[in-house]
PALUM-379393 format. One record per atom (N, C-alpha, C): residue number from 1; chain; atom name; x, y, z. Coordinates in Angstrom, 3 decimals. Layout:
N
<node nr="NUM" kette="A" atom="CA" c1="X" c2="Y" c3="Z"/>
...
This chain:
40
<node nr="1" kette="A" atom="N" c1="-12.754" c2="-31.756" c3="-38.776"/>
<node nr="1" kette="A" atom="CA" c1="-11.340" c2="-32.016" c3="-38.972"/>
<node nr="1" kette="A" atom="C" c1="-10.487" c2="-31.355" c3="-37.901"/>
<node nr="2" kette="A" atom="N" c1="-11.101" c2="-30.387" c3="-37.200"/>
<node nr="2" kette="A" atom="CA" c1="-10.103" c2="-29.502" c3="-36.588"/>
<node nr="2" kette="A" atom="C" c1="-10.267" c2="-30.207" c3="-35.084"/>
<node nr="3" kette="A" atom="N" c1="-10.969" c2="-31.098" c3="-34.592"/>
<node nr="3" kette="A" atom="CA" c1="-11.258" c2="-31.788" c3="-33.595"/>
<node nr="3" kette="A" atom="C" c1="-10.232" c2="-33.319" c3="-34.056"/>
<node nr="4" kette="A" atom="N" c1="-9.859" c2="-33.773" c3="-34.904"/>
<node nr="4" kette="A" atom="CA" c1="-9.689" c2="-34.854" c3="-35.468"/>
<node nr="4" kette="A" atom="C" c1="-8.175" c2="-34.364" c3="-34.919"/>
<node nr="5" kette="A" atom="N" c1="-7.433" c2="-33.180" c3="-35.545"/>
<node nr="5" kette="A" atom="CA" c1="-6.121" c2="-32.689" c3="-35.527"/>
<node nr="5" kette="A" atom="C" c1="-5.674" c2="-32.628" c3="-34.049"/>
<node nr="6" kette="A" atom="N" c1="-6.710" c2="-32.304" c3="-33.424"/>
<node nr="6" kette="A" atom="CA" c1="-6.377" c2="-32.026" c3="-31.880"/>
<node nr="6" kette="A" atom="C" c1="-5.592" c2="-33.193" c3="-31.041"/>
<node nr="7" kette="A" atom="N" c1="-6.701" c2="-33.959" c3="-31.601"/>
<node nr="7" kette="A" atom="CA" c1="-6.435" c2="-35.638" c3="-31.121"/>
<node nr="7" kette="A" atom="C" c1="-5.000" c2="-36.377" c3="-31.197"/>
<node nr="8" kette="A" atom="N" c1="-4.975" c2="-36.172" c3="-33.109"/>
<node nr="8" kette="A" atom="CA" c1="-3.933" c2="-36.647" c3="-33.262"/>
<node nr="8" kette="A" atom="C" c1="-2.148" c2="-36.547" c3="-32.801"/>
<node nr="9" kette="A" atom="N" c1="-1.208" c2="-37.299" c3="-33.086"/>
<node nr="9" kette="A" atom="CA" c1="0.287" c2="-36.890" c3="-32.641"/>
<node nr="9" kette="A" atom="C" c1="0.641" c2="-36.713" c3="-33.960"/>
<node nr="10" kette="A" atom="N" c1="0.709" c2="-37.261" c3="-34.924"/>
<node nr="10" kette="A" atom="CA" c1="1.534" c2="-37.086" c3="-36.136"/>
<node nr="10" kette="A" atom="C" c1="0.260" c2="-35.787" c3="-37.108"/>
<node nr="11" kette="A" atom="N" c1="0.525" c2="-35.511" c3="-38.406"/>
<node nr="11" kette="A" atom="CA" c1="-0.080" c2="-34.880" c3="-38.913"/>
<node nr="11" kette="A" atom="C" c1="-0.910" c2="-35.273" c3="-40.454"/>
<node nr="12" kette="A" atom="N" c1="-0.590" c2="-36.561" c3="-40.645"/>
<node nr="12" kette="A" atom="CA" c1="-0.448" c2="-37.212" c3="-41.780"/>
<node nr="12" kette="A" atom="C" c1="-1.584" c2="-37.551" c3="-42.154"/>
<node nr="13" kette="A" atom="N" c1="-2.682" c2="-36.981" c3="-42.914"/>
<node nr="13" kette="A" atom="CA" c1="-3.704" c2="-37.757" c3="-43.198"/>
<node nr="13" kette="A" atom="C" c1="-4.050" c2="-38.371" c3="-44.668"/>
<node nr="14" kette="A" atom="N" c1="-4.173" c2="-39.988" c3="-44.678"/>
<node nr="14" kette="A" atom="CA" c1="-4.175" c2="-40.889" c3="-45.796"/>
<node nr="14" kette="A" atom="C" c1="-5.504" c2="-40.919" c3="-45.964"/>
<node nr="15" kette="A" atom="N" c1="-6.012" c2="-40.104" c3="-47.415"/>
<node nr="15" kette="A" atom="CA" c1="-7.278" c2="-40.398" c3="-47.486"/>
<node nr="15" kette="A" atom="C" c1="-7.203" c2="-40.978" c3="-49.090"/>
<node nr="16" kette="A" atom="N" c1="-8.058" c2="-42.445" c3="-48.313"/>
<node nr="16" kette="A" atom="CA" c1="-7.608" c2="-43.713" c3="-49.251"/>
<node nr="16" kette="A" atom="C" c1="-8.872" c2="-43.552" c3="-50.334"/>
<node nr="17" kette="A" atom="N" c1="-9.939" c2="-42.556" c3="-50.102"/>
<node nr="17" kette="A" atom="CA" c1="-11.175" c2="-42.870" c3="-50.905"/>
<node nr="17" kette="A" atom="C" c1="-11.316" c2="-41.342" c3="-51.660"/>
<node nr="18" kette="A" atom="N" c1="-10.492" c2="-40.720" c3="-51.177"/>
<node nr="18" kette="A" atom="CA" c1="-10.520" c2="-38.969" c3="-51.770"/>
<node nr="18" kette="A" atom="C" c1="-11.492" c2="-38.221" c3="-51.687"/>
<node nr="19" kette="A" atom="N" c1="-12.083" c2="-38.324" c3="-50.287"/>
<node nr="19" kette="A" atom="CA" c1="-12.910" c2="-37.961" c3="-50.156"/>
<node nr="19" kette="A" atom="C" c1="-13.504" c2="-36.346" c3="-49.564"/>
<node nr="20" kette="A" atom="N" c1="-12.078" c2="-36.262" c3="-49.178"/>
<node nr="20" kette="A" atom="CA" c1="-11.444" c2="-34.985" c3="-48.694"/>
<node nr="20" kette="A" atom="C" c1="-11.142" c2="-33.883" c3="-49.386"/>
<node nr="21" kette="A" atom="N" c1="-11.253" c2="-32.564" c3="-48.758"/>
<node nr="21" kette="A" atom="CA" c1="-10.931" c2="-31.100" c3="-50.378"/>
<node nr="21" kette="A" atom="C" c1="-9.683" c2="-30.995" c3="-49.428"/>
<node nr="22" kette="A" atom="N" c1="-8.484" c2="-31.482" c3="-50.769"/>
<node nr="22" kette="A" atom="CA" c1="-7.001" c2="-31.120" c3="-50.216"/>
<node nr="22" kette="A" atom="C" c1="-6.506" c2="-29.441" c3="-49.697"/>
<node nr="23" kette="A" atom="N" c1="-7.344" c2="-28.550" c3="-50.230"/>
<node nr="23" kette="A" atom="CA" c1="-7.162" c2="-27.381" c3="-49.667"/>
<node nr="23" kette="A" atom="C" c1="-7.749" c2="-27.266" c3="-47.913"/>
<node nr="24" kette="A" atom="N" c1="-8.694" c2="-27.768" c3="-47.870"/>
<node nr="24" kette="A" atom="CA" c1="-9.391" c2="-27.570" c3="-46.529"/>
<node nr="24" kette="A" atom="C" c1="-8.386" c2="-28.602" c3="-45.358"/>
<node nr="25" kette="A" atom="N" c1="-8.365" c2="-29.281" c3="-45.955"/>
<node nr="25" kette="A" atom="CA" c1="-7.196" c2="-30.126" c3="-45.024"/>
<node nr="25" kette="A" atom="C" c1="-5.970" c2="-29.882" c3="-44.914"/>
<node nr="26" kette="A" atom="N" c1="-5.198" c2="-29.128" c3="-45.695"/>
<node nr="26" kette="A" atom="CA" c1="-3.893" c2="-28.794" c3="-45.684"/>
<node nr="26" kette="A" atom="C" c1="-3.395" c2="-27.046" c3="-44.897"/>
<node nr="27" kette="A" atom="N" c1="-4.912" c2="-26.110" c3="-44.668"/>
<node nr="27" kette="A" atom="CA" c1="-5.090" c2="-25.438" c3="-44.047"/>
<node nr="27" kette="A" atom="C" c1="-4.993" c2="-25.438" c3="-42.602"/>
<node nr="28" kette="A" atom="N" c1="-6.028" c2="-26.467" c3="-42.442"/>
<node nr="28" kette="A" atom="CA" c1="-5.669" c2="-27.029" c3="-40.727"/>
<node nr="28" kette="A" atom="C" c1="-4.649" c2="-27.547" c3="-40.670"/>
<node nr="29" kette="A" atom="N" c1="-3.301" c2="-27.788" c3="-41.153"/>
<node nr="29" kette="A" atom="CA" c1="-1.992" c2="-27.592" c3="-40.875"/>
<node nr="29" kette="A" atom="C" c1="-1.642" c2="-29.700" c3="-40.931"/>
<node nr="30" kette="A" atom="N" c1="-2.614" c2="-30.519" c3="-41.999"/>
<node nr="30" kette="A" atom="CA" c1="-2.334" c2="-31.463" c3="-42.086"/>
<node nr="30" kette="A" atom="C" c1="-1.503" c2="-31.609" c3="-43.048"/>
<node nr="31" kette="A" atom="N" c1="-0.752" c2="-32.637" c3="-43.475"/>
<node nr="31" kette="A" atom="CA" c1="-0.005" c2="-33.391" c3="-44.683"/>
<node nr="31" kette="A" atom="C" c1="-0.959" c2="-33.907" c3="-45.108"/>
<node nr="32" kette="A" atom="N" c1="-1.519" c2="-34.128" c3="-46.749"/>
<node nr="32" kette="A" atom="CA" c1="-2.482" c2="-34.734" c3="-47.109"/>
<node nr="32" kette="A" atom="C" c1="-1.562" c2="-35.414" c3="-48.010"/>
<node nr="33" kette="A" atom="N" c1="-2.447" c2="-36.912" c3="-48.095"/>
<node nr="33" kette="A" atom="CA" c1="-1.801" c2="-37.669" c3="-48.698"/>
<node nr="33" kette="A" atom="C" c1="-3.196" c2="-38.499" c3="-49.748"/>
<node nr="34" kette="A" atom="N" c1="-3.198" c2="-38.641" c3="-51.116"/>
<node nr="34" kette="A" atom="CA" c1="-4.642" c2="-39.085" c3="-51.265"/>
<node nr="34" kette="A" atom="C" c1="-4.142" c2="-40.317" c3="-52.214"/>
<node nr="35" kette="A" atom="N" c1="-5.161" c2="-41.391" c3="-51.883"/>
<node nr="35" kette="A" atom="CA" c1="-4.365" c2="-42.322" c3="-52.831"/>
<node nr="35" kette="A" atom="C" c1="-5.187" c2="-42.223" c3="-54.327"/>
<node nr="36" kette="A" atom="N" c1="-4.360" c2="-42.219" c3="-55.402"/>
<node nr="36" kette="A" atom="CA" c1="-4.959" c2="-42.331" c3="-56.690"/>
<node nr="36" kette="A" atom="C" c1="-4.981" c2="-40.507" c3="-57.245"/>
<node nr="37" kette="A" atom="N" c1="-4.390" c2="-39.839" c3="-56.835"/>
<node nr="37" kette="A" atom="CA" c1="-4.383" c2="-38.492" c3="-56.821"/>
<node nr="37" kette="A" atom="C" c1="-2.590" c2="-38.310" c3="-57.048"/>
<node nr="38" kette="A" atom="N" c1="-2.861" c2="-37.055" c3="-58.391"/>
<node nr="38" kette="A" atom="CA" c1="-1.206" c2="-36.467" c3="-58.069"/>
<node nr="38" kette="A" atom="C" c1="-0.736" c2="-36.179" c3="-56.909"/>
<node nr="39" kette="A" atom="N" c1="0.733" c2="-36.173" c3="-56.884"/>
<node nr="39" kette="A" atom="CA" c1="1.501" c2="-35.486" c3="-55.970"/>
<node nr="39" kette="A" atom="C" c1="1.322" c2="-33.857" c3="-55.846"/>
<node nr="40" kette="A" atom="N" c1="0.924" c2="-33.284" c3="-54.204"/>
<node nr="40" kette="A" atom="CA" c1="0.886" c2="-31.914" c3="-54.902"/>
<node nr="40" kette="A" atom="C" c1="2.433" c2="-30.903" c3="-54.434"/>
């Protein structure tokens, strides 16, 4: 993920299958967005 962030311009990551641990992603300094998941 921290190679993924580098890449990117915006910070926004849509993870459509939730496949992702919203803590580990929101550490590396992303917006997580998950579909089918509360708002956190």
């Amino acid at each position: 993920l921290q190679r993924i962030r580098s890449l990117m311009k915006g910070d926004l990551i849509l993870d459509t299958r939730n496949v992702l641990e919203v803590e580990e992603v929101q550490k590396l300094g992303f917006r997580y967005e998950g579909v089918g998941r509360e708002a956190l």
